[in-house]
C-alpha positions as a Markdown table, in Angstrom:
| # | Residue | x | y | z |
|---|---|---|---|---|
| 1 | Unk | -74.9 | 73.3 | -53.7 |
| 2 | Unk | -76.3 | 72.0 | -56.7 |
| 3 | Unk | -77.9 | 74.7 | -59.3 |
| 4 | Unk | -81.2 | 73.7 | -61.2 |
| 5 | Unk | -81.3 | 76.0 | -64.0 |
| 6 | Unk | -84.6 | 77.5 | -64.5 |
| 7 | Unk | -87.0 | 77.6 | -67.1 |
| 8 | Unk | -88.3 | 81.1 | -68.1 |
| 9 | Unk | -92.1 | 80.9 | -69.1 |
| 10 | Unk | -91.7 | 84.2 | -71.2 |
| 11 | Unk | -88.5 | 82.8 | -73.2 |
| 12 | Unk | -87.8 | 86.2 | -75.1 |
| 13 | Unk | -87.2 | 87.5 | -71.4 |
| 14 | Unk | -83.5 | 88.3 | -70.0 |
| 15 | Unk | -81.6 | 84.9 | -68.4 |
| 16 | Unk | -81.5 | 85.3 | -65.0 |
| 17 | Unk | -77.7 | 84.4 | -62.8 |
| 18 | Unk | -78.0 | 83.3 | -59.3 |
| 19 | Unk | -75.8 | 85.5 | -56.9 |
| 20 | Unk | -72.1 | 83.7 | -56.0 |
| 21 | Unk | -72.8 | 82.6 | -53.2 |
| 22 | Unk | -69.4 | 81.3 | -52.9 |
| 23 | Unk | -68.1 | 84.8 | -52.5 |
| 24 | Unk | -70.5 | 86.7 | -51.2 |
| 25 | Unk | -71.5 | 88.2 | -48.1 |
| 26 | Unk | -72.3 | 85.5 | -46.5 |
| 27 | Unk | -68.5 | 84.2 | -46.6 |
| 28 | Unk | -67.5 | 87.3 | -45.1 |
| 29 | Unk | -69.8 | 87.0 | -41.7 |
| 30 | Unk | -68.3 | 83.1 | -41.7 |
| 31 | Unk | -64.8 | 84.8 | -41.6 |
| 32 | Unk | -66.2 | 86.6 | -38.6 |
| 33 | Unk | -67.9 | 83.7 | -37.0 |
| 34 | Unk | -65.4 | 81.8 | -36.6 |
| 35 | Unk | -62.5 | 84.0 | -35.8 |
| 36 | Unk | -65.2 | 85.1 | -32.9 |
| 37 | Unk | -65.5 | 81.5 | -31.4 |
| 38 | Unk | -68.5 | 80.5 | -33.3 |
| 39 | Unk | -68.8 | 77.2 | -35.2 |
| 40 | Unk | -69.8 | 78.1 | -38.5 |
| 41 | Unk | -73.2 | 78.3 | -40.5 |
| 42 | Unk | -71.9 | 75.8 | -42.8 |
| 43 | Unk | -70.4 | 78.5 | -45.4 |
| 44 | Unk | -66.7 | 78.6 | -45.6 |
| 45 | Unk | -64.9 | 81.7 | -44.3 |
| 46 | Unk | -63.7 | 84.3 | -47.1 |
| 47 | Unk | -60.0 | 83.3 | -48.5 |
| 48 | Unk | -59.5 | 87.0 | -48.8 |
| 49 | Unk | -60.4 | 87.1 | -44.6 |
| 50 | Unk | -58.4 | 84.2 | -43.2 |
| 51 | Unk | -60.3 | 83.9 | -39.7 |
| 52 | Unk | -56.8 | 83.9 | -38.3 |
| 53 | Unk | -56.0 | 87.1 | -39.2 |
| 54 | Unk | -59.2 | 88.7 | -37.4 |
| 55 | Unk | -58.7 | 86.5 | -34.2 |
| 56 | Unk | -55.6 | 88.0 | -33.7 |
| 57 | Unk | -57.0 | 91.6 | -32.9 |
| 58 | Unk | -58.8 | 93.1 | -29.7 |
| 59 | Unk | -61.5 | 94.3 | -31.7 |
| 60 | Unk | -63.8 | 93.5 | -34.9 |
| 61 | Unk | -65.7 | 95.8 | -36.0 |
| 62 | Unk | -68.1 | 95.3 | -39.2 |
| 63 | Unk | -69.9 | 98.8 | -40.5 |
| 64 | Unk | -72.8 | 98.1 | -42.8 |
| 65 | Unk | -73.4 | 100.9 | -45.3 |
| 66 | Unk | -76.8 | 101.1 | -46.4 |
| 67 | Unk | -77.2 | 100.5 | -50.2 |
| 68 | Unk | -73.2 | 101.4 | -51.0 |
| 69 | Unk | -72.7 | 99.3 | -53.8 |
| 70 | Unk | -69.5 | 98.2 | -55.4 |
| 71 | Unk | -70.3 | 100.3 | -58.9 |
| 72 | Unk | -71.3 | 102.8 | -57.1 |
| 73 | Unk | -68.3 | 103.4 | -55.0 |
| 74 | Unk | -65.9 | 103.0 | -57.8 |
| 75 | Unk | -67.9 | 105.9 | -59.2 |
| 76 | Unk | -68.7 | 108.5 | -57.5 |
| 77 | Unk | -65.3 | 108.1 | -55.0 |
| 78 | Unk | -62.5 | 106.7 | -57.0 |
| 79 | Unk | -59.6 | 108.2 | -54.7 |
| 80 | Unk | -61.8 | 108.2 | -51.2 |
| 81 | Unk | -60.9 | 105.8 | -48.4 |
| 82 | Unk | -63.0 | 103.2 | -49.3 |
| 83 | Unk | -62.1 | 102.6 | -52.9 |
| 84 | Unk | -58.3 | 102.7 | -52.1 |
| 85 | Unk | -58.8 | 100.2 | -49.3 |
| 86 | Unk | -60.6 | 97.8 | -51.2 |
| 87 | Unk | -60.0 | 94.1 | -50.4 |
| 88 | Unk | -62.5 | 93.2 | -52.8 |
| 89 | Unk | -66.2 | 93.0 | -54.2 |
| 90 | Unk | -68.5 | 90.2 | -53.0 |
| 91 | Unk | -72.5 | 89.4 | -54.4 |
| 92 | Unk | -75.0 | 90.1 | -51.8 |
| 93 | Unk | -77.9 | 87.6 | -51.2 |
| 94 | Unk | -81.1 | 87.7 | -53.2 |
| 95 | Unk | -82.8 | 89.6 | -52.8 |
| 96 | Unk | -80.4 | 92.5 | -52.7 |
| 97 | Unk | -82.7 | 94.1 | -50.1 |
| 98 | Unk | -82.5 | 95.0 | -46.3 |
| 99 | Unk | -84.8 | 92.9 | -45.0 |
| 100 | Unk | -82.6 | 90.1 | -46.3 |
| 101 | Unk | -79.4 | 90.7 | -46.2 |
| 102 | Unk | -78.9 | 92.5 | -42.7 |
| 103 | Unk | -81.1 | 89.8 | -41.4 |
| 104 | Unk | -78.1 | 87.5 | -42.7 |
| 105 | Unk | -75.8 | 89.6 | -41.4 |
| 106 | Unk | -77.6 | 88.8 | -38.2 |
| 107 | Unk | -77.4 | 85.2 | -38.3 |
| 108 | Unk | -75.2 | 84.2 | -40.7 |
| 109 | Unk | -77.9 | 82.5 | -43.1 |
| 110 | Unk | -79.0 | 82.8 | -46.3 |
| 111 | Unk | -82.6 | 83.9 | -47.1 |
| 112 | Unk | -83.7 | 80.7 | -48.4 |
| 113 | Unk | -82.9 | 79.4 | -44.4 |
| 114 | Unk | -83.9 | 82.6 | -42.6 |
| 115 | Unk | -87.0 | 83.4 | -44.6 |
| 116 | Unk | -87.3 | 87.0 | -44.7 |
| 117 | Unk | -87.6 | 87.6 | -48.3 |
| 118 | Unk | -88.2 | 91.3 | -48.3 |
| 119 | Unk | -89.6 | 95.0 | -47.6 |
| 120 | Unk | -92.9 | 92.4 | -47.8 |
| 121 | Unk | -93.2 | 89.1 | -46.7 |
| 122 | Unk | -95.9 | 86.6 | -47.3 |
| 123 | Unk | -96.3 | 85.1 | -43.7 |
| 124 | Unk | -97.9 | 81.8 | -43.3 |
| 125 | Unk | -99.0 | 82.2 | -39.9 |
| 126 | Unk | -101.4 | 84.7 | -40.7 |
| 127 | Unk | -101.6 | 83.9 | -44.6 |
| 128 | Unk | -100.7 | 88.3 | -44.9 |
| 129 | Unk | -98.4 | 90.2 | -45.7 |
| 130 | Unk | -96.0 | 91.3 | -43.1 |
| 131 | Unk | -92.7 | 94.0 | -42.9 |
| 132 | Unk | -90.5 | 92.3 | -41.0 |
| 133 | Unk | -88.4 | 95.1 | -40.2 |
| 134 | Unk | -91.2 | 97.1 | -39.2 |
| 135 | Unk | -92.7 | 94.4 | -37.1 |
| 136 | Unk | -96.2 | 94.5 | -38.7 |
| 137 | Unk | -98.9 | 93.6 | -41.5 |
| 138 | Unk | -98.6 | 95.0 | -45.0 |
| 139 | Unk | -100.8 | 98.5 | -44.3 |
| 140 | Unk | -102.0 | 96.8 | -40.7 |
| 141 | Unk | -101.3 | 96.6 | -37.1 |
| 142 | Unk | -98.7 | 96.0 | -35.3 |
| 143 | Unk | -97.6 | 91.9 | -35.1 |
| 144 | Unk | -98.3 | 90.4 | -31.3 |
| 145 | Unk | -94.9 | 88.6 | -29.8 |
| 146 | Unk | -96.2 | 85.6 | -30.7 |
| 147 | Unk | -96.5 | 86.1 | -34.0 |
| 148 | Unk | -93.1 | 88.0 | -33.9 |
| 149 | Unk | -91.6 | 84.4 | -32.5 |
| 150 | Unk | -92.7 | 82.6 | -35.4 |
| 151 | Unk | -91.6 | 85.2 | -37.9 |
| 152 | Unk | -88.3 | 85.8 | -36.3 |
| 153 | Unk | -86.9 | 81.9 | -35.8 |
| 154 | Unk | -83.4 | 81.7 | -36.9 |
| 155 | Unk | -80.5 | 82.4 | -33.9 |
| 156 | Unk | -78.3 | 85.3 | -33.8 |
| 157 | Unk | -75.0 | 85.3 | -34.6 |
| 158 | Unk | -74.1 | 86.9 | -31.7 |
| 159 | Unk | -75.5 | 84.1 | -29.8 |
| 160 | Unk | -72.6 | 81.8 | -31.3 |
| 161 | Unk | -70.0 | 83.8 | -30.3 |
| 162 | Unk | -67.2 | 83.6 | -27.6 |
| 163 | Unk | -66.4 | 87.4 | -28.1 |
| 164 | Unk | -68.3 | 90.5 | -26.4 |
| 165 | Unk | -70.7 | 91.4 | -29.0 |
| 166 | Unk | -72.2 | 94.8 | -29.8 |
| 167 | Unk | -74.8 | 96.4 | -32.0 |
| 168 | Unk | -74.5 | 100.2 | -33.2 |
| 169 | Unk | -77.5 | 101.7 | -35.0 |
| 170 | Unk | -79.9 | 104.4 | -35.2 |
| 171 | Unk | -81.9 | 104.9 | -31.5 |
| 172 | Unk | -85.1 | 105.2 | -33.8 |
| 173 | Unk | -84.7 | 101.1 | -34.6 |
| 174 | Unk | -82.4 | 100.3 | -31.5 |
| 175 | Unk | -85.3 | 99.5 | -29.5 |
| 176 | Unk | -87.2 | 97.8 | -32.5 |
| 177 | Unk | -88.3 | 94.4 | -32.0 |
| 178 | Unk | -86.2 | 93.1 | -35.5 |
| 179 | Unk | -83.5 | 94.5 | -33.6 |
| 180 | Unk | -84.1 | 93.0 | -30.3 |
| 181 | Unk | -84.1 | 89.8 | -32.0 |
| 182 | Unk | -81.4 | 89.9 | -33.8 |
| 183 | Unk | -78.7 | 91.5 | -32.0 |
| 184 | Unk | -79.3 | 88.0 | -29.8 |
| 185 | Unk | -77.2 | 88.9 | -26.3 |
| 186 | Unk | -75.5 | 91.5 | -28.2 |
| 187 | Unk | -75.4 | 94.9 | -26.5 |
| 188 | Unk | -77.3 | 97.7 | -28.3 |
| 189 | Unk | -76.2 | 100.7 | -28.8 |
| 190 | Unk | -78.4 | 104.0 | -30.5 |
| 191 | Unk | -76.8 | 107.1 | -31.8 |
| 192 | Unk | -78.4 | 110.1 | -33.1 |
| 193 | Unk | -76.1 | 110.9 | -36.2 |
| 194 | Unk | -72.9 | 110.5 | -38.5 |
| 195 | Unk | -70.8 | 111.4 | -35.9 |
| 196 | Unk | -73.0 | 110.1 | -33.4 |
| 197 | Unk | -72.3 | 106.4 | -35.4 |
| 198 | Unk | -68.4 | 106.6 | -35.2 |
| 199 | Unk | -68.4 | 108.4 | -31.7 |
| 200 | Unk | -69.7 | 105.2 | -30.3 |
| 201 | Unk | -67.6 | 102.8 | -32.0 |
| 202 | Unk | -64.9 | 104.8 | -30.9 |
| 203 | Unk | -66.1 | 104.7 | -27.1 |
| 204 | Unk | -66.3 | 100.6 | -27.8 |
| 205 | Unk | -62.5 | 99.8 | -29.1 |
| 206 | Unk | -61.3 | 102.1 | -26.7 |
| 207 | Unk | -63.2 | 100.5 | -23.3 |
| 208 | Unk | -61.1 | 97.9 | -21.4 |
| 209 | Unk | -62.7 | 94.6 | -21.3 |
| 210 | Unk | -62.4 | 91.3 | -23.4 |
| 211 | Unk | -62.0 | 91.3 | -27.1 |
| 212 | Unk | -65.3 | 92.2 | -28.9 |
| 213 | Unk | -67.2 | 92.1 | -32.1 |
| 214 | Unk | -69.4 | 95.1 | -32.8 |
| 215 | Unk | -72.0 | 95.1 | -35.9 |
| 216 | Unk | -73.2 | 98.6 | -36.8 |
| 217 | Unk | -75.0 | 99.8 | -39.6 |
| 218 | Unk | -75.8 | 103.4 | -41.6 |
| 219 | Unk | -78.8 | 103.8 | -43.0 |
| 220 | Unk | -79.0 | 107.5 | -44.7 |
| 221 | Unk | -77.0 | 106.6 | -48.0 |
| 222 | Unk | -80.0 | 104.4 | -48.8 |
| 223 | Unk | -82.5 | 106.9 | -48.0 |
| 224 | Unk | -81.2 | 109.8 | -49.9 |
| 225 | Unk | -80.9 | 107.3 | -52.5 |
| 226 | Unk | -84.5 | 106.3 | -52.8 |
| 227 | Unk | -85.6 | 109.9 | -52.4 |
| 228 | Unk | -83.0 | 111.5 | -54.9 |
| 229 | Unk | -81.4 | 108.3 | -56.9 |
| 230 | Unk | -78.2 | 106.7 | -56.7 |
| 231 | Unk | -77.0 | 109.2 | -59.1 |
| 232 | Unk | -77.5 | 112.9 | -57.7 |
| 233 | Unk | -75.1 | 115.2 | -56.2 |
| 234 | Unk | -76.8 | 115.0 | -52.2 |
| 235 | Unk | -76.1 | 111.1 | -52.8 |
| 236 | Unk | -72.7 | 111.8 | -53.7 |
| 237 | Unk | -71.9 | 114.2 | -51.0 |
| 238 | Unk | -73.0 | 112.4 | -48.3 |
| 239 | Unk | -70.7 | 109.6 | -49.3 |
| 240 | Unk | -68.1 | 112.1 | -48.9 |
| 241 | Unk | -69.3 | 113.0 | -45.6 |
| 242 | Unk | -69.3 | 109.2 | -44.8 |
| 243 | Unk | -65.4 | 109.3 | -45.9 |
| 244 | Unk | -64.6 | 111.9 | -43.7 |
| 245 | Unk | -66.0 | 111.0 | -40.9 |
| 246 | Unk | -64.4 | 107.4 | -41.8 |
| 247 | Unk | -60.9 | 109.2 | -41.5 |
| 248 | Unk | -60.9 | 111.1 | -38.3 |
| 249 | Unk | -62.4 | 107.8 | -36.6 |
| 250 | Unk | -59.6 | 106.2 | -38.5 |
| 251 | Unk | -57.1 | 108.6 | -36.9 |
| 252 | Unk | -59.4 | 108.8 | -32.8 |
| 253 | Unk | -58.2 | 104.8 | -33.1 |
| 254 | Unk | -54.7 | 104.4 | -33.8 |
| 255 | Unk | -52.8 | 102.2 | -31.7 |
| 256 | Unk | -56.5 | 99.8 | -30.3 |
| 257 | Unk | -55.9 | 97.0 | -32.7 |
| 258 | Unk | -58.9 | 97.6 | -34.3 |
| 259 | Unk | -59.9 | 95.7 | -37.4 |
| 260 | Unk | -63.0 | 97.6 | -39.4 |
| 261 | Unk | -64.3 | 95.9 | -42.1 |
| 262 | Unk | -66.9 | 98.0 | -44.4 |
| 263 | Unk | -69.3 | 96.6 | -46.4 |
| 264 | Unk | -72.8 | 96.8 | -47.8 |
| 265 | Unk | -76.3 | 95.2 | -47.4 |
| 266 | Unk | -76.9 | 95.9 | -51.4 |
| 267 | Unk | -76.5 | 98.3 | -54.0 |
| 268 | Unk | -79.0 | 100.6 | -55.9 |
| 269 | Unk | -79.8 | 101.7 | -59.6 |
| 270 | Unk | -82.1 | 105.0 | -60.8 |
| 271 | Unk | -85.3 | 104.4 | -62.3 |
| 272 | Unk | -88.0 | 106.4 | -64.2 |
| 273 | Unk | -91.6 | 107.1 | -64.2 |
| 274 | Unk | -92.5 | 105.2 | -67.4 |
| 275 | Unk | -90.4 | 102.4 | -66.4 |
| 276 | Unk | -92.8 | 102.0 | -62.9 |
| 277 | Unk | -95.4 | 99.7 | -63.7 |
| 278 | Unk | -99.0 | 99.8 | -61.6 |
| 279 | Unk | -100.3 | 96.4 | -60.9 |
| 280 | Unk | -103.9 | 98.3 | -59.7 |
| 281 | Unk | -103.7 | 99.5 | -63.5 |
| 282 | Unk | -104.3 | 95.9 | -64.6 |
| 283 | Unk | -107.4 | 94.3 | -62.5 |
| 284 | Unk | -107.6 | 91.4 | -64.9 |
| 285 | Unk | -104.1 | 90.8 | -63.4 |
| 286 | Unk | -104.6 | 91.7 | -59.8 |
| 287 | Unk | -108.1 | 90.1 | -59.3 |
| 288 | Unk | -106.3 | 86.8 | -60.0 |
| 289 | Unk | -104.0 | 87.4 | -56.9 |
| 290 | Unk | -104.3 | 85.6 | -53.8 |
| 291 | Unk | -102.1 | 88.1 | -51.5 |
| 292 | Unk | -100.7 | 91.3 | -53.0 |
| 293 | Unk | -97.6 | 91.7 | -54.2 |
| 294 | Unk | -94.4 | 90.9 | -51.8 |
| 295 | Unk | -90.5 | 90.9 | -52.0 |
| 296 | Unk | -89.6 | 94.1 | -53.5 |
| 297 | Unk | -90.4 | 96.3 | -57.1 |
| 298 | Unk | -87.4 | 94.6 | -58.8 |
| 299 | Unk | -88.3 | 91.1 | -57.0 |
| 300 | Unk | -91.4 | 89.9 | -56.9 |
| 301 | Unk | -93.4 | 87.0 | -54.8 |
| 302 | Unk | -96.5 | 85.9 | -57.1 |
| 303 | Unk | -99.6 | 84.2 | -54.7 |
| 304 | Unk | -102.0 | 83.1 | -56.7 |
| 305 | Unk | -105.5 | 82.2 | -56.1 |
| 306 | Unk | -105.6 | 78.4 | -56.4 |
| 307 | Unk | -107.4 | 78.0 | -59.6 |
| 308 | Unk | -105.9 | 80.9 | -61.5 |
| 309 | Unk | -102.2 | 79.8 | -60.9 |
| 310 | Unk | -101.5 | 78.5 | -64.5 |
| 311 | Unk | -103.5 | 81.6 | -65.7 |
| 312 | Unk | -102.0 | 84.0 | -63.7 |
| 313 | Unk | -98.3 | 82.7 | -64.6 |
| 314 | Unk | -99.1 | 83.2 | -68.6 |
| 315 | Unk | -100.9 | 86.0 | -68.5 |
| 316 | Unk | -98.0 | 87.5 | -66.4 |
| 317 | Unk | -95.2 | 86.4 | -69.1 |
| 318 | Unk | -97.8 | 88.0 | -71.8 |
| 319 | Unk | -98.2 | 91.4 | -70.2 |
| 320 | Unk | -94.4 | 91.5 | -69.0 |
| 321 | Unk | -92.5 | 90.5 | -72.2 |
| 322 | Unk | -89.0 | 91.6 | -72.1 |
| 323 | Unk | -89.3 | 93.9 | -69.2 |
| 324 | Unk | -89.2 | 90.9 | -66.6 |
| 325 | Unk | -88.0 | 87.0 | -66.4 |
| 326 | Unk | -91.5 | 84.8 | -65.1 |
| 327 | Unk | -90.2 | 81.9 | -63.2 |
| 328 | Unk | -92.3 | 79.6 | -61.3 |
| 329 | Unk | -92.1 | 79.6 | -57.3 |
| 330 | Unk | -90.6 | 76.1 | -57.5 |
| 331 | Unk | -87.7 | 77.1 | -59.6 |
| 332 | Unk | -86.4 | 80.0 | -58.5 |
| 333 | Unk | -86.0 | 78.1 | -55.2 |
| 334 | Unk | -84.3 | 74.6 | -57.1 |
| 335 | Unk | -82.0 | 77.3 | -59.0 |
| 336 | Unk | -80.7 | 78.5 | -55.2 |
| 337 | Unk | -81.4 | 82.3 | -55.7 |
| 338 | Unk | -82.1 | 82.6 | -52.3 |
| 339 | Unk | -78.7 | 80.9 | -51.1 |
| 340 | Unk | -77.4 | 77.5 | -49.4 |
| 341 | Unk | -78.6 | 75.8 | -46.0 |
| 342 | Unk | -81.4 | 74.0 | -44.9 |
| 343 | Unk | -84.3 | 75.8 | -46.2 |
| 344 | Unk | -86.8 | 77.6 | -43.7 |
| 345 | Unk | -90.2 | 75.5 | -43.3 |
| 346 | Unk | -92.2 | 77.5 | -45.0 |
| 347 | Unk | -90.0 | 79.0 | -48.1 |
| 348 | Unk | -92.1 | 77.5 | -50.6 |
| 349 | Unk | -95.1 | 79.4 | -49.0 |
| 350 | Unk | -93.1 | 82.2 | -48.8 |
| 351 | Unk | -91.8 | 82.6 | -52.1 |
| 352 | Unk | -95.3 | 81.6 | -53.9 |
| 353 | Unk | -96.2 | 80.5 | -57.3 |
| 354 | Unk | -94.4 | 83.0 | -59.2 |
| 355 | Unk | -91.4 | 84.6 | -59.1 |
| 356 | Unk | -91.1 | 88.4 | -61.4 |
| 357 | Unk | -87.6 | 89.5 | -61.3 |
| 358 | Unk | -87.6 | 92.8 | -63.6 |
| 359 | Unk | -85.6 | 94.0 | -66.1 |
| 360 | Unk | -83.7 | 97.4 | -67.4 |
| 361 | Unk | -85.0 | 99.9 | -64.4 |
| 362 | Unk | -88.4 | 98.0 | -64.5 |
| 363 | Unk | -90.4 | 98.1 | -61.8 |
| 364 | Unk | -93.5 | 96.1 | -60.8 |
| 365 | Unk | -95.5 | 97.2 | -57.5 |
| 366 | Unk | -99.2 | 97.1 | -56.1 |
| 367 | Unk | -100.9 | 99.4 | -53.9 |
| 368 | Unk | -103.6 | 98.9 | -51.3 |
| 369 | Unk | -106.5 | 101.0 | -50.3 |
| 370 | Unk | -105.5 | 103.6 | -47.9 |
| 371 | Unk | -101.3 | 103.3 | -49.3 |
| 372 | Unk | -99.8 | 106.5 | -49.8 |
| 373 | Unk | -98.2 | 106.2 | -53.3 |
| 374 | Unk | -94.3 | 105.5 | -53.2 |
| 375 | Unk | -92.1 | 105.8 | -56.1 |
| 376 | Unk | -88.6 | 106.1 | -55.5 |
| 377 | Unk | -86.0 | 107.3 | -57.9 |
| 378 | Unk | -83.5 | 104.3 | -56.7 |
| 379 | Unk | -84.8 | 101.2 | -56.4 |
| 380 | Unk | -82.8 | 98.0 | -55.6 |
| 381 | Unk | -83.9 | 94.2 | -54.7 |
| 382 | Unk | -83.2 | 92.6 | -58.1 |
| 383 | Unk | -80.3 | 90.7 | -59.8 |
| 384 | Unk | -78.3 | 93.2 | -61.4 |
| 385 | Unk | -74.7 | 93.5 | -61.1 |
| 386 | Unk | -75.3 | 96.8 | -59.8 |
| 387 | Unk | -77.8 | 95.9 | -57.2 |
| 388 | Unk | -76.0 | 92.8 | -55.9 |
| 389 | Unk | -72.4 | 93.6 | -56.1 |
| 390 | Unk | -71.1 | 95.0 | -52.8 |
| 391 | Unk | -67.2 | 96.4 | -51.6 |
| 392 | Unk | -65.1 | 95.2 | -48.3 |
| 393 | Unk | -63.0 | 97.7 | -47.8 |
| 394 | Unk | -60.4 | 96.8 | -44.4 |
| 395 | Unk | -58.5 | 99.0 | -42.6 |
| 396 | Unk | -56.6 | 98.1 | -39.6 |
| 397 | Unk | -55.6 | 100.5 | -36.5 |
């Protein structure tokens, strides 16, 4: 992979570091790929997760926790399950976002291949907006299946497999069409809660049948930590409750040959108020855009109108100063932010003219008539240790 370092058009601005893509979360689903019969994405299996050592067992299962990052969990649970079964931290993709990184997960590719770059995605096809996990246009309708086809283009992992695949996740998104998509010919499976969530992966390494490779994913760390912060005492305790829970599935298991692997899509940091800036509070700014704002707060996608690019760019860098790095569209991409592989048709339309990635706690957003106004406490999306880093934690039963 060859690394173009960029230029930063505000140059008093932090320097911005890639994620390592050579040990990041993208090595880990190669670990799984090809102990599972696949052939590999091209990205070479984890050292610390020989693929041999995975083939070996009846069952692989791969629990994504929503927004548990590495700092985090060395944190708030320094003598829980997870920390003491740490194999080690790994960067998530950029950017450190949902959207992006389960959608990885999913296939096994890096944004800059799979293209969904985001909470909000620029999407050529219909030169909008578009939340590709929700399936439709920023504050729009719905996206029609053949839009969805376009949108959605890079092959499951699932469908590389020799293994029985399964998807656990929450029956409000089972039936999603993301997660149609993505879980490929993967069985989906909903539950209802916490215990709901290990109740069916216990039900899975306990059926008879072939070995099997089951993806399943928690989501309500990440919401408490938007609504609260990564920081507050409900965040904490619910980590806790995720522990728990962890060990008596732990102990329903013994004796399957069970191999669980926990990780995370990204991790979080706390923001403030007067660190939340209002692109709407700056017209001479947004009247120069042509989409709104995509990516994420910490991360975003510039689209200029055609003759205010150069404008838009400095006058960006001016009003920003130190709070954000400016990059241009064309860099960020050269400087492989968004990971290896061959790169998705349209990334360059996708990721626009500018990139913002924001600094400190900053965060940059816009918001369109009829938007109810969202301002989390925890944010996540940009290049921070803290946002990026991620734990695998194995345990074997």
């Amino acid at each position: 992979m060859t690394i173009v370092r960029p230029t930063r058009i505000n140059a008093g601005a932090p320097l911005l570091i890639p994620p390592d893509y050579a040990h990041s979360t993208l090595g880990l689903t190669a670990s799984i790929e090809v102990a599972s019969g696949g052939p590999g994405a091209g990205t070479a299996p984890l050292p610390e997760l020989p693929p041999g050592a995975l083939a070996a067992k009846r069952s692989v299962v791969l629990l994504i926790i929503d927004g548990l990052g590495l700092d985090y969990l060395r944190q708030a649970s320094t003598d829980g399950p997870l920390a003491n079964n740490l194999l080690c931290g790994l960067s998530s993709v950029c950017p450190a976002t949902t959207s992006a990184a389960i959608t990885s997960f999913f296939t096994g590719l890096a944004p800059a291949s799979h293209g969904l770059l985001g909470w909000f995605t620029p999407f050529e096809a219909r030169d909008q907006v578009v939340l590709p996990l929700l399936a439709r246009v920023r504050n729009g309708p719905g996206l029609p299946p053949t839009d969805l086809a376009t949108l959605y283009r890079s092959p499951p992992l699932a469908a590389r497999l020799t293994r029985d695949c399964h998807v656990v996740t929450g029956r409000r998104i089972a039936g999603s069409a993301y997660s149609r998509f993505h879980a490929g010919p993967a069985q989906v499976h909903g539950y209802r809660s916490l215990s709901g969530l290990f109740g069916q992966l216990e039900q899975l390494v306990r059926a008879n049948g072939p070995p099997r490779y089951v993806h399943a994913y928690w989501s309500e760390l990440d919401h408490l930590a938007h609504e609260h912060g990564v920081a507050h005492r409900r965040t904490r305790e619910h980590l806790r409750q995720i522990e728990a829970q962890l060990g008596r599935f732990l102990k329903a298991i013994a004796g399957t040959d069970t191999l669980l692997l926990v990780t995370a899509d990204h991790g979080f940091i706390d923001t403030a108020p007067e660190r939340s800036l209002l692109l709407n509070d700056h017209p001479d700014l947004a009247q120069r855009l042509r989409l709104p704002l995509a990516g994420e707060s910490r991360l975003a996608f510039v689209h200029a109108k055609p003759e205010q690019r150069e404008a838009l760019g400095a006058e960006l860098a001016e009003f920003l100063g130190d709070r954000a790095t400016v990059l241009s569209g064309a860099q960020f991409i050269a400087a492989c932010f968004l990971g290896p592989g061959e790169h998705h048709p349209a990334l360059a339309q996708r990721v626009g003219d500018w990139v913002v990635a924001m600094a400190d706690g900053w965060t940059l957003r816009d918001r369109l008539p009829g938007e109810k106004p969202f301002m989390p406490v925890g944010v996540h999306g940009g290049l921070s240790e803290a946002e990026l880093n991620v734990p695998v934690a194995v345990f074997e039963a």
